[in-house]
MARPABA-20036 format. One record per residue: x, y, z of N, C-alpha, C in turn. Coordinates in steps of 0.02 Angstrom, whole numbers, plus 50000, padded with zeros to 5 digits. Layout:
N
XYZXYZXYZ;...
//
This chain:
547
487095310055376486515314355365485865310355370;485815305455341485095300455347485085299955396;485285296455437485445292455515484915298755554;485655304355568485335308455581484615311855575;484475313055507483625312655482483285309955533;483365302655498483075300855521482665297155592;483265298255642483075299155722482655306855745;482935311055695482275317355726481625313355692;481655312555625480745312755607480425306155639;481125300355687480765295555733480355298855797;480825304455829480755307255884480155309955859;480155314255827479485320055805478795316255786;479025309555761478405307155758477945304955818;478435302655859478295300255924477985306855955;478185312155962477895318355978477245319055944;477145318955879476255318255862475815313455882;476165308455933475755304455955475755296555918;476265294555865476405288755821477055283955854;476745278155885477325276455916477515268755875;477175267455828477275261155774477425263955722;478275265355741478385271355672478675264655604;478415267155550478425262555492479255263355462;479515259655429480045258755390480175267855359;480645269755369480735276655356480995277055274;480715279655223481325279055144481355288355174;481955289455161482555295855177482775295155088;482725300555038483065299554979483375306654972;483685307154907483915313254881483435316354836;483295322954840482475325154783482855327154719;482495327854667482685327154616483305333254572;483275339854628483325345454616483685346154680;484365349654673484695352354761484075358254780;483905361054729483545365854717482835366054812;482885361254796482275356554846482475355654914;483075355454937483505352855001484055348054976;483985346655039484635342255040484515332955031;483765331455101483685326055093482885325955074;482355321155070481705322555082481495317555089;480685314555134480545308155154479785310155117;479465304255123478835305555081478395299955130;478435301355199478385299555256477475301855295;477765306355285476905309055278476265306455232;476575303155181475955301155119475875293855138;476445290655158476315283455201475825283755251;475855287655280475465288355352474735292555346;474655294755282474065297355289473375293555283;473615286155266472925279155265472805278755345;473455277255374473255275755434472925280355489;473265286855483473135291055517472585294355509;472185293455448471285296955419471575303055429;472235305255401472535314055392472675315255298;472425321755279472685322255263473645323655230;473955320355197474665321355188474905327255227;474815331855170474925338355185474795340655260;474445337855278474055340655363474695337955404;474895331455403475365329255440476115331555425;476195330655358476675334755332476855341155392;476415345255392476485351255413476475351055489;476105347155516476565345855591477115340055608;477205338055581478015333655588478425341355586;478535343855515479055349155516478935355855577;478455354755614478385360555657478975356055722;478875352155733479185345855766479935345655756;479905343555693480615343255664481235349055687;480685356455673481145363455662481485363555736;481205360755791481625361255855482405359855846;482595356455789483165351455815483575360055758;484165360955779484675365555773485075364555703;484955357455705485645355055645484985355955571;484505358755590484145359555528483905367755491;484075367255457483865375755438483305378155400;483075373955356482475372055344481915368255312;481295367055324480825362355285480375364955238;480415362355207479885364355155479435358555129;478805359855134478285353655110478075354955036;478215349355005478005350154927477405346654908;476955345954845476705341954816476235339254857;476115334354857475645330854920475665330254968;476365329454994476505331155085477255330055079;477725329755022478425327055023478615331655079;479165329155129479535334955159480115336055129;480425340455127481125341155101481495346255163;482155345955179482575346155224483125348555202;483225354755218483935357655213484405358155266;485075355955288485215355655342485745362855353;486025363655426486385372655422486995369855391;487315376155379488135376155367488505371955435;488375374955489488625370655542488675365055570;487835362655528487835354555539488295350555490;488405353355447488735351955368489735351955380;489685355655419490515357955445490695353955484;490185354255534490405346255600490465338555558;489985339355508489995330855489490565331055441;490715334955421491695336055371492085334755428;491935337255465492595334755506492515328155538;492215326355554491995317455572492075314255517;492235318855466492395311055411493015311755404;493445318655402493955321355417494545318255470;494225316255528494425312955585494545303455589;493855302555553493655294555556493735288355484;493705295055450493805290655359493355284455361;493515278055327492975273955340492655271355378;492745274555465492235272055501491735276255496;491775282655463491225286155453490965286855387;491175281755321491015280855271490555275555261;490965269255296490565262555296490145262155355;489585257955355489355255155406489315247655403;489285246255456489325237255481488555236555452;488585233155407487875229855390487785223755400;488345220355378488215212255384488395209355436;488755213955489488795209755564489225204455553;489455202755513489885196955506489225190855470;488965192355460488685186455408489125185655336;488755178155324489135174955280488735174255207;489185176655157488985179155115489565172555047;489415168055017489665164154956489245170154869;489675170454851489685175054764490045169354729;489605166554685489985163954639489945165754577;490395166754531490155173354503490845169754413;490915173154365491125173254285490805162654289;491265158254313491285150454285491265152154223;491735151454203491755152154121491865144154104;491545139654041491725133954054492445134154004;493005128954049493665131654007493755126353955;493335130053902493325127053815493565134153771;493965139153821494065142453774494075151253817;494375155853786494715161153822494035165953855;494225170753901493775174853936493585179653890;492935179653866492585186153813492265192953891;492015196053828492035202453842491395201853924;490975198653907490245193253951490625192854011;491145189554018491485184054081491685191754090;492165196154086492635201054093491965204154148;491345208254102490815210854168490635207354210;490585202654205490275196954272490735196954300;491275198254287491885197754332492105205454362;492115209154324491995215054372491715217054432;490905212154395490405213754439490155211354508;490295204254504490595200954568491295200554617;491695205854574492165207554617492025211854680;491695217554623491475225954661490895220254714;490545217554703490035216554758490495212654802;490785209354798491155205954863491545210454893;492095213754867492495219954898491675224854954;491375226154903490605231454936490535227055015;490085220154983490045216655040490555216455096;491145213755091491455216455136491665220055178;491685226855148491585234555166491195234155207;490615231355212490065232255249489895227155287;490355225055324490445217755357490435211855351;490105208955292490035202955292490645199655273;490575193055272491175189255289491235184455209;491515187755168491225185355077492045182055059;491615174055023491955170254977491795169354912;492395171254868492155172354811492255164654749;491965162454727492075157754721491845155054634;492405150554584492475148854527491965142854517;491645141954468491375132754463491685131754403;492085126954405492415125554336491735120154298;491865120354248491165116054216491725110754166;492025108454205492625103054184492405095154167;491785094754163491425087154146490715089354096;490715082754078490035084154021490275085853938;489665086053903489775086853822490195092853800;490315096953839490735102353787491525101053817;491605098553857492185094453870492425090253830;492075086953806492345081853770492395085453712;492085088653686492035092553626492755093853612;493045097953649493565102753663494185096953660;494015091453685494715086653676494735083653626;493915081853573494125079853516494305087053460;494195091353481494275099753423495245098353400;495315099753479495975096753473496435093353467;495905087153478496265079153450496325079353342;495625083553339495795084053253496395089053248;496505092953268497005097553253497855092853237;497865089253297498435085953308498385080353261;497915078053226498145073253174498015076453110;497805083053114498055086253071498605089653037;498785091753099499475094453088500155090853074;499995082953087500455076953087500135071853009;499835076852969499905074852925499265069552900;498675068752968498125064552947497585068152933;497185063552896496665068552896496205064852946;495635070752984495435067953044494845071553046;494245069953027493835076253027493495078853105;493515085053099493185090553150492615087253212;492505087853267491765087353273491275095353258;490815092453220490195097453191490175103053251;490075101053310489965104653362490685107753399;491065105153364491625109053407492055116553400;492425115053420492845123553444493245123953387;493425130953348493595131653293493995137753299;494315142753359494605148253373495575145353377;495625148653349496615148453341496775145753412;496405145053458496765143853521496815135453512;496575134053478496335125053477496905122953431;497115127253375497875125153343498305125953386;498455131053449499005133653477499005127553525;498585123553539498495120853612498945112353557;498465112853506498755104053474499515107653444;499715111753417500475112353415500765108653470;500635111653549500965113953582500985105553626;500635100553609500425093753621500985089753566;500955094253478501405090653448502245089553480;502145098153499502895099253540503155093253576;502755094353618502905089453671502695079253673;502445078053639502445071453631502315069053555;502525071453521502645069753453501975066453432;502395060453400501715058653356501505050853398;501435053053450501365045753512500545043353501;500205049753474499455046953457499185046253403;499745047053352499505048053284498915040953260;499005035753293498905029653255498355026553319;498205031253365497435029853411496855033753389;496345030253412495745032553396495875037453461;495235042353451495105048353524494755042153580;494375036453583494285032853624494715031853667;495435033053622495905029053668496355034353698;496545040453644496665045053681496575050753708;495765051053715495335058353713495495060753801;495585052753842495655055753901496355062953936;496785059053889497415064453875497325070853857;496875070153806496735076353749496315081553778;495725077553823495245081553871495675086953917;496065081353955496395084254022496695091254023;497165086853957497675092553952497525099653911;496865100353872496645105853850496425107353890;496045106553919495615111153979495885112954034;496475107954049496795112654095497365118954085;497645117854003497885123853961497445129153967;496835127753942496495134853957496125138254021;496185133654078495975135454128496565138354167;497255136254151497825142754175497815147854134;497705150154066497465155154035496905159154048;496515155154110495905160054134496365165454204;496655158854219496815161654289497425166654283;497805164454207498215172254194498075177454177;497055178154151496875183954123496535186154170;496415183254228495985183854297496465188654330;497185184754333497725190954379497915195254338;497935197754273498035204054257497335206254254;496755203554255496065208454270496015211354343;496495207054392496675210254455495965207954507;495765200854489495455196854531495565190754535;495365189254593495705181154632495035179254667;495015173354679494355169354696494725161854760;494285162854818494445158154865494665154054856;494085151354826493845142854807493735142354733;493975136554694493855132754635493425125154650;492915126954632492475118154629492365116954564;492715111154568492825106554479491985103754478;491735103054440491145100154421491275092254403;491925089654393492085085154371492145081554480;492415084554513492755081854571491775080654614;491155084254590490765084954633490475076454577;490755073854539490535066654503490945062854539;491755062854558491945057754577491875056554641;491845063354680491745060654772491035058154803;490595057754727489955054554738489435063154766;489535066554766489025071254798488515072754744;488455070554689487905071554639487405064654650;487815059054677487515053354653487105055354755;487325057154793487045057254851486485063354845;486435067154815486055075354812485245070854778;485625068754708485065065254668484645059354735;484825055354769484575050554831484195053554871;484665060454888484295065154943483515067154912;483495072354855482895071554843482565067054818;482825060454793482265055054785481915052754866;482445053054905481955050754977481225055855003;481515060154961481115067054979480335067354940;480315063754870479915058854840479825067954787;480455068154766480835076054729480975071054656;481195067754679481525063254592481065055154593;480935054654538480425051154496480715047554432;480645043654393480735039354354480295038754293;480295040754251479645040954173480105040454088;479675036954081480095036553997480785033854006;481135028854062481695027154032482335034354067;481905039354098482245044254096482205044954186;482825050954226482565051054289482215059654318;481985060754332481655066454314481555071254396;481795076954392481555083354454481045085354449;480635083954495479995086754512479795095954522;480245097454460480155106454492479635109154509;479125106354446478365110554451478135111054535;478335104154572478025106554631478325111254686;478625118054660478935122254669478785128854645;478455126754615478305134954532478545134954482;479115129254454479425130854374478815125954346;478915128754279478335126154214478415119654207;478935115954206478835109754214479375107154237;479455097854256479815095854290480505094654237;481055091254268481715090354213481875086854223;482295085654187482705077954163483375078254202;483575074354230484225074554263484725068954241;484365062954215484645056654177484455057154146;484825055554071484275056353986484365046853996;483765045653949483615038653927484445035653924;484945040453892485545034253895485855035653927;485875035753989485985035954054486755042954051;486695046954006487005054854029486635058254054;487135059854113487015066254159486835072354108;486215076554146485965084154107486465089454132;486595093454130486925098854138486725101854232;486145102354237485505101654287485535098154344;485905091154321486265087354379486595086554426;487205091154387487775091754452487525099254459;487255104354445487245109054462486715107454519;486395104354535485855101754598486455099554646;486915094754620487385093254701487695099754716;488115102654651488285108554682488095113754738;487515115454703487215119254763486835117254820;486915111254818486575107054874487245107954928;487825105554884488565105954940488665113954959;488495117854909488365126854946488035128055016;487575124255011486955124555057487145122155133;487705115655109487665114255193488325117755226;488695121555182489145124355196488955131555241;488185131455242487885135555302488015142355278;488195144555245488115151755211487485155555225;487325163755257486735165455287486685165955213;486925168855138486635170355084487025167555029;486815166254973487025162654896486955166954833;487455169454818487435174054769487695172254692;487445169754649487585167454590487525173954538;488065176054500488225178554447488205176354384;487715178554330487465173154266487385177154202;487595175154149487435179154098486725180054092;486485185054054485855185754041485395181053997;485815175553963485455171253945485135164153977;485485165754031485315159654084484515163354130;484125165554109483555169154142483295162754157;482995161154109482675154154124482715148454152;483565149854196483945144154215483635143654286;483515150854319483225153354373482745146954418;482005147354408481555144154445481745137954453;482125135054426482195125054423482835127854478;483065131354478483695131654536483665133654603;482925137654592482635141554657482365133754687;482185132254626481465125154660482135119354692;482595119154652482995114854711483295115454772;483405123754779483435127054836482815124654887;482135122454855481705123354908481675115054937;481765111854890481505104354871482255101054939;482815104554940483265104054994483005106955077;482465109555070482135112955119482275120355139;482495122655079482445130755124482155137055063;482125140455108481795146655067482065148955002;481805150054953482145150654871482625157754891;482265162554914482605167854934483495168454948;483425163454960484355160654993484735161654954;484455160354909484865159754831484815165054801;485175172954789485115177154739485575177854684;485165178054619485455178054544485375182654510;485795186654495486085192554475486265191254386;486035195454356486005192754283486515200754242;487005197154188487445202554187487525201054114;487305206754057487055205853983487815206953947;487685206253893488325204753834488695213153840;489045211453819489465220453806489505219153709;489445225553688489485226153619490215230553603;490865226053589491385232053562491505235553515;491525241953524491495247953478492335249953480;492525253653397492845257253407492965262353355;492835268953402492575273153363491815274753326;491475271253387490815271653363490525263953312;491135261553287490915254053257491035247253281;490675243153270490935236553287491565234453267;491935232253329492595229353321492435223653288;492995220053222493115215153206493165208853261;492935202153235493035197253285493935195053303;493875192353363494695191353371495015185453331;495475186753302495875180553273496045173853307;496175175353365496375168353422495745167853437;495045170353450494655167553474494155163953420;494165168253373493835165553309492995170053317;492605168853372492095171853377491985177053398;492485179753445492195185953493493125189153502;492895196453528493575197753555493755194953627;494215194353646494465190853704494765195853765;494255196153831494325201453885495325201353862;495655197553881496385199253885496645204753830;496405203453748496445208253736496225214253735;495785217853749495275223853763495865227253815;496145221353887496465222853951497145226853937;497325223553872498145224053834497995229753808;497425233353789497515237553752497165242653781;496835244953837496565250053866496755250053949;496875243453977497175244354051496725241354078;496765236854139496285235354165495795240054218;496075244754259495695247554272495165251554252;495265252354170494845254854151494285251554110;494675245454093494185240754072493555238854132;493765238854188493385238354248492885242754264;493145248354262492885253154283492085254454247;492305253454160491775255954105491335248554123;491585243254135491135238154131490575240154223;490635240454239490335245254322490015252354309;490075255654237489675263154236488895261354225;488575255354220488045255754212487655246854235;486895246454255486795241454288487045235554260;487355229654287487445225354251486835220154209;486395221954230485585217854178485575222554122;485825229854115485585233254050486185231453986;486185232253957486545231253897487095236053871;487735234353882488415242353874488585241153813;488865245853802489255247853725489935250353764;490365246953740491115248153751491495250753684;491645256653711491985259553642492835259653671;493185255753627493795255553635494405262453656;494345268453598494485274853557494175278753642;493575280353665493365282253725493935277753780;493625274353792494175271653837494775274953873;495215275053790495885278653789495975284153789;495405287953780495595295553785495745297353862;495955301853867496525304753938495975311353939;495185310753914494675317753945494305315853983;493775320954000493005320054022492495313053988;492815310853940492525306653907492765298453922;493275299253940493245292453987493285292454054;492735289654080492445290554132493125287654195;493385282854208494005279554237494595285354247;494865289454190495415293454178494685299454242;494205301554207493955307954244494145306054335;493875299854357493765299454438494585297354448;495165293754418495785292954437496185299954432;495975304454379496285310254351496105316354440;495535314454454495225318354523495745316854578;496065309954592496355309954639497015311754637;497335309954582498255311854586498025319054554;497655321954553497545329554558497895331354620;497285329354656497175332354726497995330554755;498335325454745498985322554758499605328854768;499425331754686499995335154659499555340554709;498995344354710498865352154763499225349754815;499305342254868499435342954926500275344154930;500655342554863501345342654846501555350754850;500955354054801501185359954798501005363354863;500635362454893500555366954963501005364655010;501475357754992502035357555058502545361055012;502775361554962503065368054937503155373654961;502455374854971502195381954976502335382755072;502465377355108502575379655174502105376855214;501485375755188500725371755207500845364655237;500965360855309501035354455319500215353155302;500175345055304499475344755276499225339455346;499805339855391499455338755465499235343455510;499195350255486498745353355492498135355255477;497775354155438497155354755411496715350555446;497055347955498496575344055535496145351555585;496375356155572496265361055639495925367355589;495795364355537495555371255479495095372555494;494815378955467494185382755504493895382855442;493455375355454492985374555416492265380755371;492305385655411491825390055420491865393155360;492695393855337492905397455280492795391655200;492365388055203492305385955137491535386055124;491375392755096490695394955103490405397955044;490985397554993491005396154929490375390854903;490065392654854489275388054826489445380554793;490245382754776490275375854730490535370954799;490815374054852491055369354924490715368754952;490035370254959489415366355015489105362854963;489045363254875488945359554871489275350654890;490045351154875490415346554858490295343954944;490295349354979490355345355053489665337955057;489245343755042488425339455038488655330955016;489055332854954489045325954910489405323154951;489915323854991490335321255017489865316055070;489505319955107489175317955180488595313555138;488255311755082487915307755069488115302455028;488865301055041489315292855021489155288355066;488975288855139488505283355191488085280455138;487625286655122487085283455122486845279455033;487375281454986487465278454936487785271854931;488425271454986488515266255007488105258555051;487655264555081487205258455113486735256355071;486555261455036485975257754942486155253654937;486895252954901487095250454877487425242954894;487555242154953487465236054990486935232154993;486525234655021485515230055024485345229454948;485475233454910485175231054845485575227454817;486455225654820486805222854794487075223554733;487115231554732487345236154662487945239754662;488515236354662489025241654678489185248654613;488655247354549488765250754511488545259554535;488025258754596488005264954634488635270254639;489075264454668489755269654679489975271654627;490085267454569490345269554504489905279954496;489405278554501489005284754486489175289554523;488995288454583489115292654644489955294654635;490665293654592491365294354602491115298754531;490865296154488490975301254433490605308054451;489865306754493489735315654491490115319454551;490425314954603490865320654623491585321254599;491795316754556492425320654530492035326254452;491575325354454491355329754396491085337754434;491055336754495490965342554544491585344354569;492265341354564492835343354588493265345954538;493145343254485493765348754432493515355554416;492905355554402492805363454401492785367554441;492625365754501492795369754570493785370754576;494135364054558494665366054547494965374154491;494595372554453494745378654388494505384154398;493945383754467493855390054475494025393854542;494065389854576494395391554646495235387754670;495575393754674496215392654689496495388154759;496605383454776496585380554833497195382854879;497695382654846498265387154862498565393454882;498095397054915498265404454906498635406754947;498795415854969499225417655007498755418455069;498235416455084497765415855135497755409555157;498255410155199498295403955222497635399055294;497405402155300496815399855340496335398855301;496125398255238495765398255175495985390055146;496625393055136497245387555091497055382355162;496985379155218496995376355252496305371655248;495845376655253495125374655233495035370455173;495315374255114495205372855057495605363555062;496165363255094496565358255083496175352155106;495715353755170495495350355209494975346255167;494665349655139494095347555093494235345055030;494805345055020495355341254954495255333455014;495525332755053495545327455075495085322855100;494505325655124493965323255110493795320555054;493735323354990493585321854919494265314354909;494905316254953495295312154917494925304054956;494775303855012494705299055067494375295255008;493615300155003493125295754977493205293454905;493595295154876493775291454802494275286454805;494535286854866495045280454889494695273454885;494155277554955493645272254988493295267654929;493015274454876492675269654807493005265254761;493505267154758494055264854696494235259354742;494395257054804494495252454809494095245354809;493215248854821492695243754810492645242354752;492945245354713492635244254642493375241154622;493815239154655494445236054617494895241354585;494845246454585495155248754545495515255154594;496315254754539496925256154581497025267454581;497315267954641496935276854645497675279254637;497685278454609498585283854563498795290054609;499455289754633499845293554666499715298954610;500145298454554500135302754494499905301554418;499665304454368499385305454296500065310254264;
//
């Protein structure tokens, strides 16, 4: 439908004599009430043109009305046009989606460009909370999206396997284990204190007894490090495959220290006259970039900042030639932003390269109250359990009903309900609907390789041109939703048309003894089914034969 649009109001403009036609916005108006599509095309053009809106307004659509597939315009407000298209134009494009499925859903946007998402890095000191679970949703759905739409996307882990909370984590658990063997060993102040840190030093007692009872952590922290963090980093990757995502590439933060690419990144911008030397300390020149001030990359006693290897890192992103860089970050990392853009630039390229996508805390409810904290985690509940206890697709799904920068409330009790009220059950409940009508109409005698030949003409019913409409503007929600890099679009766009398909179900019989009706009707079941396929699969989530 846009596409279309928008090559008449190119043509028509060219007909008033405008042949530097400007960037076209084609939207949906606020009201069906209004049309179908409307451009606000005319109010752009009325600086340049010394026209009134309205004046131009009103000859574009004299222009426009030539073309057949339109039935009519109406000019609103200051010069908006709004566009209703015929039944016939509406019938032909059902059946082209009818015929083509996602070549007439998706479009090639990215041409095959190359697209890196790196997206949860949880650092593994400890299990996936509710935070990592949306960021992980959320960089799924955009890579699946991206894809969809050509580009050529790697999705990719940074383990944060070196530095102070590492070590933390091997002495948490080095006290545990001479605790449990009978010493006393005190805590570090700063360390990890969740049941997983007893389960991990048991499970160390298990297996090598009391071989460290009588070393300091100097001597055996390197053991203690290793082997916790890599305990809980297969506990990521087992709550990762029942969250029903997988990632290309893993880059250890620890492997970008030993193959030297931090100590070469840090050289690179010192030649660049980027890194500087003050106080004993070694210091990034951000400010001359736009961040507020410059940073520390060596502290006075010669530890690496956090800041450090994240500069080789994305320095090694960079030459890996990627057309775009997509970093996924909790919302508290805002500030992490400009010093990362500025090393983007300080490497020589445009900050732009780099987009960071910021994805806020979830609050768990149940029943309207805050869930208790988890026992194994000690602080927070832990995505695996939420997954164990509501399903992952639907854990997915609710974490995707709304932008990932705004702030969700996850109610457990919702979740699980089997109504209108959980949103996952409403758009999965739409398709093994439609499943069981196509069961009962081969019952009924109905092959459903016929409906390829249905006479569209007969679904003229108010609630089926609506649903058709919604149908034919999944392009163009889909293509939003690509350029802006929101796959939570689709989330929206699946709930209001399965919220437009059950009541049309309850009120119109699809099945009847009119069988050239029943054919129509089926046809447009399958349409509805295509495109909830098409969504549910960008969004990760699995489209049920049966409920």
């Amino acid at each position: 439908m846009k596409k279309d649009l928008v090559a008449i109001i190119e043509e028509s403009l060219k007909k008033i004599g405008i042949n530097a036609i400007p960037p076209l916005d084609v939207g949906v108006p606020p009201s069906e009430d209004f049309g179908d599509l409307s451009t606000p095309v005319a109010m752009s053009l009325s600086k340049l043109l010394k026209k009134p809106p309205k004046k131009i307004a009103d000859e574009l659509a004299s222009c426009m009305l030539e073309k057949t597939i339109l039935e009519r315009i109406d000019i609103a407000g200051p010069g908006f046009i709004n566009i209703t298209f015929t039944k016939e134009y509406l019938y032909a494009e059902l059946k082209k989606l009818l015929e083509s499925g996602s070549v007439f859903l998706r479009e090639n946007i990215g041409q095959g460009r190359r697209v890196q998402i790196e997206f949860i890095s949880a650092n593994p000191t400890g299990p996936l909370h509710l935070g990592h679970g949306r960021g992980g949703a959320t960089g799924d759905a955009l890579a699946n999206l991206l894809k969809a739409a050509g580009y050529h996307v790697e999705r990719e882990y940074y383990i944060n396997d070196a530095g102070k909370q590492i070590r933390l984590l091997g002495q948490s658990v080095f006290a545990w284990y001479q605790k449990l063997l009978g010493v006393e060993y005190p805590a570090p102040e700063e360390g990890y204190k969740g049941g997983y840190i007893e389960e991990i030093a048991h499970e160390i007692v298990f297996k090598m007894g009391s071989t460290y009872i009588q070393k300091r952590f100097d001597e055996a922290g390197e053991f203690f490090i290793e082997y916790s963090y890599k305990k809980i980093l297969s506990g990521i990757k087992e709550d990762l495959n029942a969250f029903g995502i997988t990632f290309d590439t893993w880059q250890s933060e620890k492997e970008l220290f030993e193959s030297g690419e931090v100590s070469r990144a840090i050289e690179d911008l010192r030649s660049k006259e980027f890194v500087y030397e003050k106080e004993q300390a070694t210091w990034f020149r951000a400010t001359a970039f736009g961040d507020d001030k410059d940073r520390v990359i060596i502290k006075q006693d010669g530890e690496n900042t956090y800041f450090t290897s994240d500069i080789a890192y994305h320095r090694k992103k960079i030459e890996k030639k990627y057309d775009e860089l997509i970093d996924i970050w909790g919302a508290d990392h805002h500030g992490y932003i400009p010093r990362i853009q500025a090393v983007i630039e300080a490497l020589g390229y445009p900050k732009e390269k780099l987009k960071v996508l910021l994805v806020q805390m979830v609050t768990l409810l149940r029943g309207g109250k805050p869930v208790q904290m988890s026992k194994r985690a000690g602080e927070f509940v832990t995505l695996r359990e939420v997954i164990e206890e509501v399903g992952a697709d639907t854990t997915k799904f609710i974490f995707l009903t709304r932008r990932p920068d705004s702030h969700l409330e996850f109610d457990l009790e919702v979740a699980k309900a089997q109504s209108s009220e959980n949103p996952v059950f409403y758009v999965q409940y739409a398709y093994a609907r439609i499943n069981s009508i196509f069961a009962h109409a081969q019952e009924k005698g109905i092959q459903a390789d016929k409906i390829s030949h249905a006479d569209l003409s007969l679904l003229s019913h108010h609630e089926e041109l609506r649903i058709i409409k919604k149908l034919l503007m999944y392009p163009m929600i889909f293509e939003g939703a690509v350029k802006a890099h929101e796959p939570h679009r689709i989330t929206f766009y699946m709930q209001e048309l399965s919220s437009m398909f059950h009541p049309y179900y309850n009120k119109c019989r699809i099945v009847t003894d009119d069988i050239a009706l029943s054919r129509a009707r089926l046809a447009l079941c399958e349409a509805i089914r295509t495109v909830l396929r098409d969504g549910l699969e960008i969004l990760g989530i699995s489209a049920p034969e049966r409920m």
